[in-house]
C-alpha positions as a printed NumPy array, in Angstrom:
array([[  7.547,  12.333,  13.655],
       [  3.877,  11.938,  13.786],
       [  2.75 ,   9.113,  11.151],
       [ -0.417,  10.959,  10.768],
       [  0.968,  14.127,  10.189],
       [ -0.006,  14.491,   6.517],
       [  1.502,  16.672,   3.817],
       [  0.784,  19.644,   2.487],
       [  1.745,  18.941,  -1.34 ],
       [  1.341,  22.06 ,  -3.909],
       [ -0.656,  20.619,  -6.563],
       [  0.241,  20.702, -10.214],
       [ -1.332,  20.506, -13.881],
       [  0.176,  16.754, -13.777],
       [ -1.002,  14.474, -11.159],
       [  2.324,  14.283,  -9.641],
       [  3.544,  10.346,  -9.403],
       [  1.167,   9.389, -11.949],
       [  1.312,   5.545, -12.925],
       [  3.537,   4.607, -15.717],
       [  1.216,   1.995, -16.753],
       [ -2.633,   1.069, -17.6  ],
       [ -3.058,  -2.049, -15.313],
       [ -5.579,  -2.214, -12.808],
       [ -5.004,  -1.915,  -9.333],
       [ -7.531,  -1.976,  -6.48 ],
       [ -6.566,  -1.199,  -3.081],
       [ -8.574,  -1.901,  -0.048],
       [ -6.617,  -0.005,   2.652],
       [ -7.519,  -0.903,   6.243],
       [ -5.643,  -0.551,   9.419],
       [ -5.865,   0.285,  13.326],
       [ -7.022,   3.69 ,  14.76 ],
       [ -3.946,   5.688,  14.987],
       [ -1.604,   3.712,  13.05 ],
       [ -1.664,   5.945,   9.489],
       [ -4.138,   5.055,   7.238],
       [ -4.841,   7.801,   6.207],
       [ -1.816,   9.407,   5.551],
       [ -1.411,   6.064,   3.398],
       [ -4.569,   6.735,   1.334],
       [ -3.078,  10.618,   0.87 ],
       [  0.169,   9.125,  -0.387],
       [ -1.528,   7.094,  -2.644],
       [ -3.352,   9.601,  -4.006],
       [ -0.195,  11.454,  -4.833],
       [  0.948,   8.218,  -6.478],
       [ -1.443,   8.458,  -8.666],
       [ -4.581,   6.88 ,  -7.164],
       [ -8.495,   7.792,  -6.471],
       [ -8.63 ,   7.501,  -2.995],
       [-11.959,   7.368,  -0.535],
       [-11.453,   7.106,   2.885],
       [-14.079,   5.819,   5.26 ],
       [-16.269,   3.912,   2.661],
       [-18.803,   1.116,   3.903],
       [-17.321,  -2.439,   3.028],
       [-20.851,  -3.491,   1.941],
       [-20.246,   0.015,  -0.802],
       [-17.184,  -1.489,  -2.14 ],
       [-18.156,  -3.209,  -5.047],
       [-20.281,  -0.758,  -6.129],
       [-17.756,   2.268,  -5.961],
       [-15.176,  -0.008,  -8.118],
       [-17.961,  -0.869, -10.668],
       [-18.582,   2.88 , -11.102],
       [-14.835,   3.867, -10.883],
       [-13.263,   1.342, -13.034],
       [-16.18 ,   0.741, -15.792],
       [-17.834,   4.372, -15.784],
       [-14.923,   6.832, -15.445],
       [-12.223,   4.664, -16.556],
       [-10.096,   5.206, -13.666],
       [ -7.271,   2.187, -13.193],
       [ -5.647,   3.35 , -10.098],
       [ -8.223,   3.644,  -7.041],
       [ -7.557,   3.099,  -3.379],
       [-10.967,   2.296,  -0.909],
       [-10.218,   3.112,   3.068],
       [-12.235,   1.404,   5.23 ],
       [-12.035,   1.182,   8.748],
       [-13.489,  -0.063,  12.258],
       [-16.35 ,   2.998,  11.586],
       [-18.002,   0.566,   8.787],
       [-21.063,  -1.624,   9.824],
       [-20.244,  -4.668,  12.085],
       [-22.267,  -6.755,   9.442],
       [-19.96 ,  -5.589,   7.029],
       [-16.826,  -6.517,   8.846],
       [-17.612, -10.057,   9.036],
       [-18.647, -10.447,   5.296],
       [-15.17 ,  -9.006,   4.38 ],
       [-13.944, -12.355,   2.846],
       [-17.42 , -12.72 ,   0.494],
       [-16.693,  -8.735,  -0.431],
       [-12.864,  -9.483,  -1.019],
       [-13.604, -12.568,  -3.254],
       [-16.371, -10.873,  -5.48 ],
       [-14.269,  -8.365,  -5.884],
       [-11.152, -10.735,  -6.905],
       [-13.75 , -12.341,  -9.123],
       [-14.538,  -9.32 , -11.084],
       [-10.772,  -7.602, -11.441],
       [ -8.769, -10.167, -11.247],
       [ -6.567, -11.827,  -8.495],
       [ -3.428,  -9.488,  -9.315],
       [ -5.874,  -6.521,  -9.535],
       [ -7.206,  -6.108,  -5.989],
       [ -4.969,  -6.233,  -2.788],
       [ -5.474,  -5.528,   0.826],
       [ -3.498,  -3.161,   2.283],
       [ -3.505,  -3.416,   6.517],
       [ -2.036,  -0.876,   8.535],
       [ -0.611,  -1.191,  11.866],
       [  1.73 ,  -0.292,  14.951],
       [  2.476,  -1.124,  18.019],
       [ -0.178,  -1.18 ,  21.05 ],
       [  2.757,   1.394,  22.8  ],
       [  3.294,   3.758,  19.86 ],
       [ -0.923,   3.737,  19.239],
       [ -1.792,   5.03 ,  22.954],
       [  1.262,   7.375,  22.654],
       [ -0.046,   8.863,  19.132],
       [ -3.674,   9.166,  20.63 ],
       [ -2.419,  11.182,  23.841],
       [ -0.12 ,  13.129,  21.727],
       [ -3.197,  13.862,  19.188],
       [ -5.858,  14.009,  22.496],
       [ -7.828,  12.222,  19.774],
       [-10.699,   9.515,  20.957],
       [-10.689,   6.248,  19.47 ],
       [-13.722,   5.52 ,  17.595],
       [-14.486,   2.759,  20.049],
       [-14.292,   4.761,  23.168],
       [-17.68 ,   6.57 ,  22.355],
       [-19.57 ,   4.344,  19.833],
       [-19.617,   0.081,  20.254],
       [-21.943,  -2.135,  20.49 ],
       [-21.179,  -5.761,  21.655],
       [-23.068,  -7.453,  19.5  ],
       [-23.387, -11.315,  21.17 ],
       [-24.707,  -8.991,  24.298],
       [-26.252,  -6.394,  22.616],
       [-25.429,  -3.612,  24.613],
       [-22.945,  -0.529,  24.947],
       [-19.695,  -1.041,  26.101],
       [-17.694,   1.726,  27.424],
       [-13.796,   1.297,  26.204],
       [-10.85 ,   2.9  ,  27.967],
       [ -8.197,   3.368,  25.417],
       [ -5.747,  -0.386,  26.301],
       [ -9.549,  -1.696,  26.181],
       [-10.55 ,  -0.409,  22.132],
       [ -7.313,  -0.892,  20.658],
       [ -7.361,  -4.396,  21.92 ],
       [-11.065,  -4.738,  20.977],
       [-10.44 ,  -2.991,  17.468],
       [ -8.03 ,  -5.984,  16.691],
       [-10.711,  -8.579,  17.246],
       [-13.02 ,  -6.494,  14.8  ],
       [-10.473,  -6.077,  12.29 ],
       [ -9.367,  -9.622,  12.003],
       [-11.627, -11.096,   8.825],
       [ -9.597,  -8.021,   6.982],
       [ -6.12 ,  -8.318,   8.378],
       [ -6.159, -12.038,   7.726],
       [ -6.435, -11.299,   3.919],
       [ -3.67 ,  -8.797,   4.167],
       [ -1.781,  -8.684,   0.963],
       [  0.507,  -6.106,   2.396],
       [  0.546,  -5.247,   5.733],
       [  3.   ,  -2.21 ,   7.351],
       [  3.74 ,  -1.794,  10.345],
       [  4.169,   2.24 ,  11.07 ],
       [  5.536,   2.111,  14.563],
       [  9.026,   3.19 ,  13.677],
       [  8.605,   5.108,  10.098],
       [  8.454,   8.574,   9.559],
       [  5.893,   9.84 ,   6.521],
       [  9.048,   9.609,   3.772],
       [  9.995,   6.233,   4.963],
       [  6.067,   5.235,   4.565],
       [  5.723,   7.128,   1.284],
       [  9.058,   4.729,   0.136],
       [  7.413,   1.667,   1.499],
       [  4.256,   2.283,  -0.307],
       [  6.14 ,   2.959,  -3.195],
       [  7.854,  -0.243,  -2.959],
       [  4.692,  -2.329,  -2.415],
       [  3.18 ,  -0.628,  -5.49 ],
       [  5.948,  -0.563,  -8.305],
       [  4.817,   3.431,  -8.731],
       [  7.906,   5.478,  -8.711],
       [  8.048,   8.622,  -7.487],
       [  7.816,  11.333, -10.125],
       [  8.551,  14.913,  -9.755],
       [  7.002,  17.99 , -12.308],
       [  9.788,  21.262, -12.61 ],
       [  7.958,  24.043, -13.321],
       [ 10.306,  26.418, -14.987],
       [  8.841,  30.263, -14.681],
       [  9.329,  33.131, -16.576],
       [  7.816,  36.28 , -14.885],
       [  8.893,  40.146, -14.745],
       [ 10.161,  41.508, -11.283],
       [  8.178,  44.768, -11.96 ],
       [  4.809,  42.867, -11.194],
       [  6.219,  41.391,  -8.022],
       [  8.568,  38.135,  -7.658],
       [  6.713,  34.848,  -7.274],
       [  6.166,  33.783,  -3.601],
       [  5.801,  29.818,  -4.54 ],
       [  9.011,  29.62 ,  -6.266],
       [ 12.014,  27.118,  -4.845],
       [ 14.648,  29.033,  -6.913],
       [ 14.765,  32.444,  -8.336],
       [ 17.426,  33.425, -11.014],
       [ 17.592,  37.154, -11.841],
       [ 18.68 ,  37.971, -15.47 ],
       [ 18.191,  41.459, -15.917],
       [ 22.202,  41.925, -16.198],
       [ 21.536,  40.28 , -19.371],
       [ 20.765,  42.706, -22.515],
       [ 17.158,  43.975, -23.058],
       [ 15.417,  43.838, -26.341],
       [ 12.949,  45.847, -25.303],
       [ 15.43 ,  49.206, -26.239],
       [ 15.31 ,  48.191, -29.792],
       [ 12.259,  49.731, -31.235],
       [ 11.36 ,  46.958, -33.727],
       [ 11.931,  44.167, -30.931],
       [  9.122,  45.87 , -28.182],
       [  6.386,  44.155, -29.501],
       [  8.103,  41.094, -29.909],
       [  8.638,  38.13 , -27.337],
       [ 11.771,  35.817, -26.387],
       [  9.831,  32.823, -27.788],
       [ 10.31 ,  34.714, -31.365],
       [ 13.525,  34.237, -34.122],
       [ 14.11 ,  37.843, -34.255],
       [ 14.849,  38.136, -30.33 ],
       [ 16.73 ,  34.758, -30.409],
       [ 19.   ,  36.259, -33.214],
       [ 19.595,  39.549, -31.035],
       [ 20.709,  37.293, -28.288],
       [ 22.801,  35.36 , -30.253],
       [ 24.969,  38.545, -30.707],
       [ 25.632,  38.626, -26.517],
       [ 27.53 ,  35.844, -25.353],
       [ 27.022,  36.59 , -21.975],
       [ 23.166,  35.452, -22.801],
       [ 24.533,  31.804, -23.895],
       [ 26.851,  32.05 , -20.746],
       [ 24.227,  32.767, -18.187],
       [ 21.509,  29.745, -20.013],
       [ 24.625,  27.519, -19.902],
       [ 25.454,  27.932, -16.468],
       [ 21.908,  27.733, -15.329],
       [ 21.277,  24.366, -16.967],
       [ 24.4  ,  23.158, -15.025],
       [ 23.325,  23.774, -11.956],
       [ 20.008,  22.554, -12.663],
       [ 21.346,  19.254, -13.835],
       [ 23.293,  18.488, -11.294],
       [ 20.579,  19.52 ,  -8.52 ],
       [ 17.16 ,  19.123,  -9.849],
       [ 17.155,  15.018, -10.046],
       [ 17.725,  14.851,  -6.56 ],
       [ 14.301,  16.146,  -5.699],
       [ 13.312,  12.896,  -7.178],
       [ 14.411,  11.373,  -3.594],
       [ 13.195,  13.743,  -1.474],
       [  9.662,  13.251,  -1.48 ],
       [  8.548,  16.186,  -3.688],
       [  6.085,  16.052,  -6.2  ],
       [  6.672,  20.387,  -7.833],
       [  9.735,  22.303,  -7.69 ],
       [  9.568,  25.834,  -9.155],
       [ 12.103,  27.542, -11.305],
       [ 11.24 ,  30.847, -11.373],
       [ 13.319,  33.223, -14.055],
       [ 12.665,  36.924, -14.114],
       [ 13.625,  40.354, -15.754],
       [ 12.412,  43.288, -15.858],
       [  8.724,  42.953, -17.773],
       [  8.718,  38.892, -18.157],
       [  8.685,  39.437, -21.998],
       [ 12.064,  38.859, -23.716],
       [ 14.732,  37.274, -21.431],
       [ 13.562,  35.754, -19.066],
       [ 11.213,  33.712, -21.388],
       [ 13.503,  33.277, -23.715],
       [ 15.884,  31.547, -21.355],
       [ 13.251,  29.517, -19.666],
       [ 12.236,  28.408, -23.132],
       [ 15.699,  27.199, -23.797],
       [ 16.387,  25.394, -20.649],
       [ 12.988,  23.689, -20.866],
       [ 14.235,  22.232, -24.38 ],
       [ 17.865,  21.332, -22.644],
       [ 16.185,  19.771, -19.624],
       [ 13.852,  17.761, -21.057],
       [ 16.696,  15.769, -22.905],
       [ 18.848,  15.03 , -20.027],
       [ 16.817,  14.611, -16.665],
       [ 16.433,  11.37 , -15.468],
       [ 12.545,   9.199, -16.004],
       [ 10.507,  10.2  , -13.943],
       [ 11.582,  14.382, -13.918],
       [  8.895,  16.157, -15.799],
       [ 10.101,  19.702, -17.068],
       [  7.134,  22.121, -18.133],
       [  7.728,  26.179, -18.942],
       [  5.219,  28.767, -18.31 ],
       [  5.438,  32.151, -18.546],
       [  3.445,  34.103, -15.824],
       [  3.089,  37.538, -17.717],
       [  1.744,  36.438, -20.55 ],
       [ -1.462,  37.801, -20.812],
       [  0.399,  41.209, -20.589],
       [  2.294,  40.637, -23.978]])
């Protein structure tokens, strides 16, 4: 698989692997051409942090200042690369150490990314991408352009890169890791473990099922309130529709057996790399029981997943009560 084959993550109200805790981290991610950095700034950023790819090193301590002391923010990651100034490159180590300075020595790390010179000209022909070197260097001691093949700049690119790979904190090699196995590396090098959001969905089948959802449970089987006149106007988040259900034991049946299978299936999510899953529960109108039983599995769930399992419930048809 293609380490810079990103992923396309559906976005929730909770940043999905949000940091359990307030301590400051700073992470300068650099790396070769080809070799994933930024797929590792987008996993980041689904961990949790602000990420900014391509940022001038000479910018650095400015964009942390306004970050960390303006908006607050304790999680950022800053990608910079062989496109920043030459000048800049080789005052890394007086950038890295101000920055130490300020934050902290446990606050700021580097984070280098690499991969074999084989796997890098394979991912560039595969990509039919151009490596930044190949159309814009500038030899500085001879002050003229030089013309790279592709051996020529990935070689070259590891001279320029050198005053930030030799402060490396944590350096990863991608030549053999898929984007999971990097997203679990990452995970490991940051403490930040992976946390997943279940969105658990009422809506009515009558205004069209929901085309995001992962599972969808249909309980129209199930006795409808709506056919007693003084229960129309009411909703399955009120008493008087829970005691109407509580006469039909097939309504207990059907939430039991739902938060079985959820149980036993949902936490595994947790290890495959996902950040939403959607529950989607429907009936006929999305007013009485299909909220009521997402209401009561949200309760259930939320006592018995495992940390890091978020459940929220939302009921789509809401605005048509």
């Amino acid at each position: 698989m293609d380490i810079n084959q990103g992923e396309n993550n559906n976005q929730s109200e909770s940043v999905a692997g949000k940091v359990a805790t307030d301590k400051l981290s700073i992470l300068v991610v650099s790396g070769r051409s080809g070799s994933g950095k930024t797929s590792v700034l987008n996993i980041l950023e689904d961990l949790g942090y602000y990420s900014i790819d391509n940022l001038p090193l000479s910018l650095l301590p400015n964009a942390a200042h306004k970050l960390v002391n303006e908006s607050g923010i304790r999680r950022i990651a800053l990608g910079v690369d062989i496109r920043t100034p030459r000048a800049d490159l080789s005052n890394f180590a007086e950038t890295y150490a101000s920055l130490k300075e300020i934050y902290g020595t446990q606050a700021v790390k580097v984070v280098y990314v690499t991969a074999q010179e084989s796997t890098l000209i394979a991912r560039f022909n595969a990509t039919r991408r151009v490596h930044p070197l190949m159309s814009q260097d500038i030899d500085s001691d001879n002050a003229k352009h030089i013309a790279f093949n592709l051996p020529a700049a990935i070689k070259k690119e590891v001279e320029l890169l050198e005053p930030i790979a030799g402060h490396a904190d944590i350096r990863i090699d991608t030549s053999t890791l898929n984007i999971h196995q990097l997203k679990d590396s990452l995970r490991e090098h940051t403490g930040v473990d992976n946390q997943i959001v279940i969105n658990l969905l009422s809506f009515g089948f009558k205004y069209g099922s929901p085309i995001d959802a992962d599972f969808v449970f249909d309980v129209r089987i199930l006795p409808n309130p709506h056919w007693s006149p003084e229960l129309r106007t009411s909703t399955g988040l009120d008493a008087e529709v829970a005691a109407f259900f509580a006469d039909y034991p097939e309504v207990a049946e059907m939430t039991n057996d739902l938060e079985k299978f959820l149980t036993r299936w949902l936490p595994d999510f947790l290890h495959n790399n996902r950040h939403t899953v959607t529950v989607a529960i429907g009936c006929t109108g999305g007013k009485h029981r299909s909220v009521f039983i997402t209401d009561n599995l949200q309760r259930r769930l939320a006592d018995v997943m495992p940390k890091g399992v978020k459940v929220l419930a939302k009921h789509r048809e809401k605005s048509r009560w």
